[in-house]
N, C-alpha and C positions, 0 to 999 in steps of 0.2 A: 289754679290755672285761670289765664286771663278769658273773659266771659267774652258769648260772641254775640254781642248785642251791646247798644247804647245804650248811653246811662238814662237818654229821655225818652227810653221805651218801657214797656213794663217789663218784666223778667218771665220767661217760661222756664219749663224743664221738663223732661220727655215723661214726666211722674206727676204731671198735672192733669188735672180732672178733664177728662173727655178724650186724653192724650190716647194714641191708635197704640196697636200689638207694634210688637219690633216689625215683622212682615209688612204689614199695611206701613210702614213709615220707608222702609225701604222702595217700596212703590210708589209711594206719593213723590219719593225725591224725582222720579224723573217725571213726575206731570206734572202740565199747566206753569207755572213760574217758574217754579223751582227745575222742570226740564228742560224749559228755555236756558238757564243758567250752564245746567249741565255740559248743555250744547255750544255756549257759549265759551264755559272752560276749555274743552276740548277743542276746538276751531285756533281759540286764541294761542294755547298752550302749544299748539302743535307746529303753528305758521309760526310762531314770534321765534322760534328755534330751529325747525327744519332748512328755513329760509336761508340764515346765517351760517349754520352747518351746511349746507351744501356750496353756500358762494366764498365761505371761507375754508382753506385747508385747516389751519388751527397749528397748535405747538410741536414742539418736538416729541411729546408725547402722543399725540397720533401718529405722528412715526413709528414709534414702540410697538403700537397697537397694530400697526401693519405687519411688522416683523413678526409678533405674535401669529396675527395670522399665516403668514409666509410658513412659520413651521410648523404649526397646525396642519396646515395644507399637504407638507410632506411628511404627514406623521410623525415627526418629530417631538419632544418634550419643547414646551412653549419656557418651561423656566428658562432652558437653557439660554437664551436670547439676554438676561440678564436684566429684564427689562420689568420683571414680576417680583412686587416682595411682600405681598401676599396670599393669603389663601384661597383657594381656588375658586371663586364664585365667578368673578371677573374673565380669567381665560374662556369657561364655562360659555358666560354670554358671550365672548368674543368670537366663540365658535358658530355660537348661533349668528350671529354679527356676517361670519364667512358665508354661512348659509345663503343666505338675505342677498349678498354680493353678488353670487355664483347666479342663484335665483334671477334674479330680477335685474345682471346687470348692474349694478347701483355702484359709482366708483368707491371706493376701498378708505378713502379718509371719510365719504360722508357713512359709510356702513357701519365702521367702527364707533359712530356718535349715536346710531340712533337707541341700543340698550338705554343709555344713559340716558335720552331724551324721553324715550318712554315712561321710566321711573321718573324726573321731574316733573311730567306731567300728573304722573300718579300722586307726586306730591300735594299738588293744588287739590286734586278730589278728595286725597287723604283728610287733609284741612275740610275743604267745605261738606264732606258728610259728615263729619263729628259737629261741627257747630249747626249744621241743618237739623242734626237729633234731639242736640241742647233744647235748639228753640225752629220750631218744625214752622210757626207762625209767622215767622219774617224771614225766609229765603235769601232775601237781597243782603241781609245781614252777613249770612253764612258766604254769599258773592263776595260782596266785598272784602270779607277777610282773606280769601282763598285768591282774590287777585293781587293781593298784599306777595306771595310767595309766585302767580301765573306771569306777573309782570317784574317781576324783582329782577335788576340786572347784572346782580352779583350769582345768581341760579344759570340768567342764561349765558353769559359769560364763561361758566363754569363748564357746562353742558354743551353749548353749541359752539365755541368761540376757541376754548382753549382743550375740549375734547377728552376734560377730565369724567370720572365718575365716582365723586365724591358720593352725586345726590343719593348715588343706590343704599351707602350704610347709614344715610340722615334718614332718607323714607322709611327702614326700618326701623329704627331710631325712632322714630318720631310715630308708629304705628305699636311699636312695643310700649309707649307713653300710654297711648290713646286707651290700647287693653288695660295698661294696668286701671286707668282712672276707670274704667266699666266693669272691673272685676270685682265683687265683694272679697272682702278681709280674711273668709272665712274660708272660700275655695282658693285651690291652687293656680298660680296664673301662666295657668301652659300656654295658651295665645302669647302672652307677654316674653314670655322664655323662647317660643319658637322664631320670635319675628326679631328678638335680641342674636337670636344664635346664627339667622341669616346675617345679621349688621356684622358679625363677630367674621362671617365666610365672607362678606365681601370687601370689610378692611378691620383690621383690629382692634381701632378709638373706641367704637360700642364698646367694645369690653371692658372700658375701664370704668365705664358708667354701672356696671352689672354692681357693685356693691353697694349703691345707690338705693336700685330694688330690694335689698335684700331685708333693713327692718318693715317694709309691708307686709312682707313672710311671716307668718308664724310657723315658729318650731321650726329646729338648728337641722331636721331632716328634710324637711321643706326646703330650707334654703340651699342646702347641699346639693341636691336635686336640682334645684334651677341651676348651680351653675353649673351642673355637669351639660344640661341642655343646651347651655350659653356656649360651655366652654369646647365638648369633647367633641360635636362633629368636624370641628377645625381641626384640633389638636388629630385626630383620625385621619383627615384627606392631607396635612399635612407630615404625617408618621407615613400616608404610603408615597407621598412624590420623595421623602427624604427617603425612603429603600430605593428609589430609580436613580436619586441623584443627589448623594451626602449632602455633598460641598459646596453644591451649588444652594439650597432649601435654605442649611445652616448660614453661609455667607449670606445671602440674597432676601433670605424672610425670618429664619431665627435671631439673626442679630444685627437684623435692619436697621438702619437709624440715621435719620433726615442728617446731613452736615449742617454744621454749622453756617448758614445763610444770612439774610440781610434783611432780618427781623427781630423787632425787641430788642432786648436788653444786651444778648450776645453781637447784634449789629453795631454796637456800637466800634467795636474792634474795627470798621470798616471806615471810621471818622479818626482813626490815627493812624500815625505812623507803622510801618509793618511791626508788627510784633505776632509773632508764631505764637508765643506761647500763651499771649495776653489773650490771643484768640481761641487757641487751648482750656486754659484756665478759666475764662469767662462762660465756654459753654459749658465745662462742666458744674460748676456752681449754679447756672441758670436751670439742666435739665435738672438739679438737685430740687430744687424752689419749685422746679412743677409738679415733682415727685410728691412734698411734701404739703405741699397746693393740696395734692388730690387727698391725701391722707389726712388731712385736717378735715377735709371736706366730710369723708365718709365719719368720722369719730363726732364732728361735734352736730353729725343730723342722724346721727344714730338712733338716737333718743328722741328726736325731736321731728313732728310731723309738719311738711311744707310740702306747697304745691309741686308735683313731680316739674313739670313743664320748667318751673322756673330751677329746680335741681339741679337740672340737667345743661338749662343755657348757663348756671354758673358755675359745673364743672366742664363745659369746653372751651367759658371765660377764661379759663385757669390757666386753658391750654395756649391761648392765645397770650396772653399776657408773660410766660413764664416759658417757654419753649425758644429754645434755639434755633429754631429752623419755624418757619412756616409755609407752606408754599401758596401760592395764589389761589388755587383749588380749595385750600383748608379753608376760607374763608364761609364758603357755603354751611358750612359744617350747624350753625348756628342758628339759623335763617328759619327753616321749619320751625323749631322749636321757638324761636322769638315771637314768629307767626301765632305759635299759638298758646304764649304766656306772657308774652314782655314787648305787646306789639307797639307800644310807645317810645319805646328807645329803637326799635326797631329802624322806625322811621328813618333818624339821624344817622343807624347805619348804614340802609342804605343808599342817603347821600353821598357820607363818609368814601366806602368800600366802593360802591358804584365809580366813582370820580378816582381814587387807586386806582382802580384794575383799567380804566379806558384810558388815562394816562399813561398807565404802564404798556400795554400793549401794542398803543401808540410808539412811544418813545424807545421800548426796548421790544423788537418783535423777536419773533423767535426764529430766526432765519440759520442755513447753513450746516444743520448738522440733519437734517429730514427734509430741506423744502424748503424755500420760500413761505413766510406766515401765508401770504395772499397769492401768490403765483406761481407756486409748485416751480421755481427756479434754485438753479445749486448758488451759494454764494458765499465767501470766507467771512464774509463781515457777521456772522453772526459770531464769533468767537470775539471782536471789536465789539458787538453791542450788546452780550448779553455775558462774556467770562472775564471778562476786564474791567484793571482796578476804578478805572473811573463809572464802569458799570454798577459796581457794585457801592462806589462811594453814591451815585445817583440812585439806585433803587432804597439805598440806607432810607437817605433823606426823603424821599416820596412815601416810605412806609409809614414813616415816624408818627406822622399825624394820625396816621390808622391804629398803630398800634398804643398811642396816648389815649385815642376815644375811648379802646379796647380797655385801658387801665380801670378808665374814669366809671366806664360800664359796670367794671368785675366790681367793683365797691360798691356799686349802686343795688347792684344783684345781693352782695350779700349783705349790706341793710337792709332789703327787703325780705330777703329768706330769714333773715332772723328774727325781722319784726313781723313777719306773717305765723311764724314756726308756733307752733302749740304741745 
């Protein structure tokens, strides 16, 4: 995992001569410098998002998220809306989300943003207590990495702008990392398994990382175990909404699956002539290639020990590269984890991705079927700017360069996992 310190500093580690108890280091994080920092996280993390969620309505997915509410409201099942296709962690908050509304007043698209806003900020702290423990000596270090993800504008974008809530199954994701690297070999990593089994309740991707963790594991009952923790309180909450509601669960969350859109390799179908089937044909060979992406993945690090942090950015590299669909929100998906293994290419992303999504949002807003992006007004053009073929022939082309860097990334990652691997 990439260290959070410069190369022209000397190196600490929390098992250095003089180094405090875990207690005392949790303490020290919020005094004197380092709680200046702290303060300064939070201030910054809160304003740079609340601001823009409040002045902006956001996509047609805060529409969704309204609806959600709406049946909530009248005790209704929230699947029903059509609008949920996965497991229930998400409605959950969105409940608490109404709560907050009802409460405080607070209108109804910024209410629905602030769960998500609260976990991104949690993200940044996630980052800067793990590097402040590394090396407890240089504060500013652990700052500086942790603004790396507080200012990132493909996070806030995500969070405040377009009123998705990727960052919830990244933070746990990227908190399930953190235990593993603090757990010894020897015990079992139940921290690890429970903060995986949240990522798994609040969107599914975690899950496909769980076999990842599993040569850390010793003993085939050990690992069985983890993924029953990963896997069964989902498979559970989603076994009782499917008794209230088959066909909706099954259509909607068991056999979910992004369409074919205007990313990657299957986008290309959007740079020719209509062909049905070429667009048919194309995404199923592409979701095959991710398929088989991730199964390469798990076989040939099986045996072979690499830094988790970088694992994990090259299996959602996979995803990004080899997937049929992407949506603007997946984007985030990487972001923490690069944060905190691969913060050099990092960078280029988010130039990259950053300059994507303000182009896009710009040029194609999301208007017409929830709102106006910016002015809560009803207006037909959004089915002209955002479901038409010249729409889609221009989102092709705007992604392209994102999803080439995306390429150039995924090979850079697994030269590197394989010449790190031991």
């Amino acid at each position: 995992m990439a260290r959070c310190e410069d190369a022209s500093l000397p190196t600490f580690s929390v098992a250095h001569e003089g180094a405090s108890p875990h207690k005392t280091l949790w303490r020290t994080a919020f005094e004197r410098e380092s709680g200046l920092y702290v303060l300064l996280l939070l201030v910054l993390g809160l304003v740079i998002r609340l601001v823009p969620a409040y002045l902006i309505y956001g996509s047609y997915d805060v529409g969704a998220w309204r609806t959600v509410l709406m049946y909530q409201g009248m005790g209704k099942n929230p699947y029903l809306t059509h609008k949920l296709n996965w497991p229930p962690l998400w409605p959950t908050l969105l409940l608490w989300a109404g709560r907050l509304e009802a409460v405080y007043h607070l209108p109804d698209y910024f209410a629905v943003k602030l769960p998500a806003i609260l976990c991104d900020v949690a993200v940044g702290f996630a980052l800067y207590f793990y590097c402040f423990f590394k090396n407890s000596a240089y504060p500013h270090l652990a700052f500086r990495r942790a603004l790396w993800y507080i200012l990132n504008p493909v996070a806030i974008f995500t969070c405040a702008v377009h009123g998705q809530f990727d960052c919830i199954p990244a933070l746990f994701t990227l908190l399930a990392v953190i235990a593993l690297e603090r757990c010894s070999e020897e015990r079992f990593p139940v921290v690890t398994s429970l903060w995986l089994s949240l990522g798994v309740l609040a969107r599914t991707w975690p899950g496909v990382l769980a076999p990842l963790f599993l040569p850390r594991i010793q003993g085939w009952a050990r690992r069985l175990l983890f993924l029953a923790i990963v896997f069964v309180p989902s498979a559970v909450s989603l076994w009782i909404l499917y008794l209230q509601a088959p066909h909706v669960i099954l259509h909607d969350v068991v056999y979910y699956r992004g369409d074919i859109g205007d990313w990657g390799l299957a986008s290309t179908a959007n740079l020719l002539p209509t062909r049905p089937w070429w667009r048919a044909v194309n995404g199923w060979i592409v979701r095959k290639l991710l398929y088989l992406g991730w199964l390469t993945l798990y076989l040939i690090f099986w045996r072979r020990r690499v830094d988790m942090g970088k694992l994990v950015c090259l299996a959602i590299a996979n995803y990004y590269v080899f997937t049929p669909h992407a949506g603007q929100q997946h984007f985030e998906w990487i972001v923490p984890m690069a944060v905190l293994a691969d913060i050099g290419w990092l960078r280029f992303y988010t130039v990259v991705a950053g300059a994507t999504l303000l182009l896009y949002y710009y040029l194609w807003p999301f208007n017409g079927e929830h709102f106006d992006f910016l002015s809560h007004q009803h207006t037909m053009s959004y089915y002209h700017n955002y479901l038409s073929l010249h729409a889609h022939f221009g989102t092709t082309l705007l992604m392209l360069p994102l999803w080439g860097f995306c390429v150039v990334w995924y090979g850079a990652l697994w030269r590197r996992c394989l010449r790190e691997s031991i």
